[in-house]
N, C-alpha and C positions, 0 to 999 in steps of 0.2 A: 556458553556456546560462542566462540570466537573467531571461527572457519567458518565461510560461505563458499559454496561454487560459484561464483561471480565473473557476470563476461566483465575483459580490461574497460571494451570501450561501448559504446551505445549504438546499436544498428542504425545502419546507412538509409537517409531517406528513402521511402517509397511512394506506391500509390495510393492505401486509405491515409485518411485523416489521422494526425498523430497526439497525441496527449503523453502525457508523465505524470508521474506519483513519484512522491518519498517514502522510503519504507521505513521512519526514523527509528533507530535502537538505540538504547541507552541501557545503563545501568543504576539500578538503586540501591538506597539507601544500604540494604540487605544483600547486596552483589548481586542479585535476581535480574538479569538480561529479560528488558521489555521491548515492546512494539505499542506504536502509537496508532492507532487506527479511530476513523469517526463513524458515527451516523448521521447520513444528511437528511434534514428534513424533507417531509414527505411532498411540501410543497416544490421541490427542486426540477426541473423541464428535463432530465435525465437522472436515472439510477435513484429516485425519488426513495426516500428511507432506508436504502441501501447502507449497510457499513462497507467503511473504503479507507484507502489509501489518501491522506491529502494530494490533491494534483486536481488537473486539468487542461485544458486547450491551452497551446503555445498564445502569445498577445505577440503583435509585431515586432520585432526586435529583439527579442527574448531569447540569449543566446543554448539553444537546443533543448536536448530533454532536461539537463540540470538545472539550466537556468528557468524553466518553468516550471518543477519539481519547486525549486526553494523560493519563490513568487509564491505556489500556488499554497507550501506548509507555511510560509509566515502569513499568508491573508487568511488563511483557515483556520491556524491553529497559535500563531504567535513565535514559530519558531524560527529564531535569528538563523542567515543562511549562512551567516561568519562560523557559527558554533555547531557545524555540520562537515565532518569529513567525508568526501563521498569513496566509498569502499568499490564499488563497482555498480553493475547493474544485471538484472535477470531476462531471460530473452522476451522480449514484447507479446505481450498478449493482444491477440484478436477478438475484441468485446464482439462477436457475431451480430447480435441484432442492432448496436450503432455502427457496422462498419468501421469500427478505430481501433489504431493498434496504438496500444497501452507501452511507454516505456518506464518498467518499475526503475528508481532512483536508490540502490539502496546505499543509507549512512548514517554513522554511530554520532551521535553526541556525546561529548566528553563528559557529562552532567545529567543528572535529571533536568527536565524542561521547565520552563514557568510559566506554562500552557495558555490564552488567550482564546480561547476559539470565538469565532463570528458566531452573533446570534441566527445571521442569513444564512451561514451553510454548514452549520453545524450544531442539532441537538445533543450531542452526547460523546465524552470522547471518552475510549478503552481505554488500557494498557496492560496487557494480559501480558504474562512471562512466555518465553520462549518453550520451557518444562510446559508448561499448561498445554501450550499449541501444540507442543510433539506429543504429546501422548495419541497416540494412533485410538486410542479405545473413545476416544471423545468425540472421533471424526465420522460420520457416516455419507455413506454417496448414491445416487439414484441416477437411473439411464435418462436422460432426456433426448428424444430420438436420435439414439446411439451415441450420446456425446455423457460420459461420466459428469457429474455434476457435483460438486464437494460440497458437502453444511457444518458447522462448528455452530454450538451452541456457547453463545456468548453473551453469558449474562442476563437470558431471556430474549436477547435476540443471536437473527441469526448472520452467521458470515458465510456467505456464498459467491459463487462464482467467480469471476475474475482475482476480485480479493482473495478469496480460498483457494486459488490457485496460484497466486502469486505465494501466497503464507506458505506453503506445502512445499513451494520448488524451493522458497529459502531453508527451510529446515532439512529438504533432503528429502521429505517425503515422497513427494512425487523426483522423479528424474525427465531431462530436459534435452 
């Protein structure tokens, strides 16, 4: 899977609070196109044991969402921001209950990674194939006062919300 519908450029400041993620893809050994995704520990002051995207809040000076995207994957996860072509990005999510619009980073690495994760923000990292996530039969959704809610079972946990929504508009599942 080599086509994304990707916007060129990253939306124009506004008025919530703004954060970034990497959506890092690569390819292995077996040519099987992955996604890096974490779980942060339960102890974390936001999205506490949530699986996610590595990213976070922009740090002063940090030139926009890419430049906080590849900050946020090499202190998370170890991934050098040289060894990251950014492909584009997906239109920003509005996480509702923190008020923050999400901009996803997405970019291929030339290589499989030689992953590092923080003990601080990070118990466990994925790396599911792209086949795995599209299979529509895996996915199921529930109303949350009128708001579709996406769940993937992964691994014995679960990937929801923001995250399953980002994952869904990259493969096509959802449309944007």
């Amino acid at each position: 899977m080599d086509e994304f519908d990707l916007l060129a450029d990253p939306p124009p400041p506004g008025a919530l609070d703004r954060a970034a993620v990497l959506i890092p893809i690569y390819d292995d050994a077996d040519g099987n196109t992955r996604l890096i995704l974490t779980k942060r520990p339960d102890t974390m002051p936001t999205h506490a044991g949530h699986i996610a995207y590595p990213g976070g809040r922009p740090d002063p000076g940090v030139d926009g969402p890419v430049g906080t995207a590849m900050r946020e994957a090499h202190e998370e996860v170890g991934i050098q921001p040289g060894e990251v072509e950014v492909l584009g990005f997906l239109p920003p999510i509005d996480t509702v209950q923190f008020r923050l619009l999400v901009v996803p980073v997405v970019g291929r690495l030339a290589r499989p990674p030689l992953l590092v994760p923080s003990p601080r923000e990070v118990v466990r990292v994925y790396q599911p194939s792209l086949a795995e996530l599209a299979d529509e039969e895996r996915w199921h959704s529930e109303d949350w006062n009128g708001h579709k809610v996406w769940f993937y079972d992964l691994d014995g946990d679960s990937l929801w919300g923001a995250t399953a929504m980002m994952t869904r508009r990259l493969l096509g599942l959802d449309s944007y």
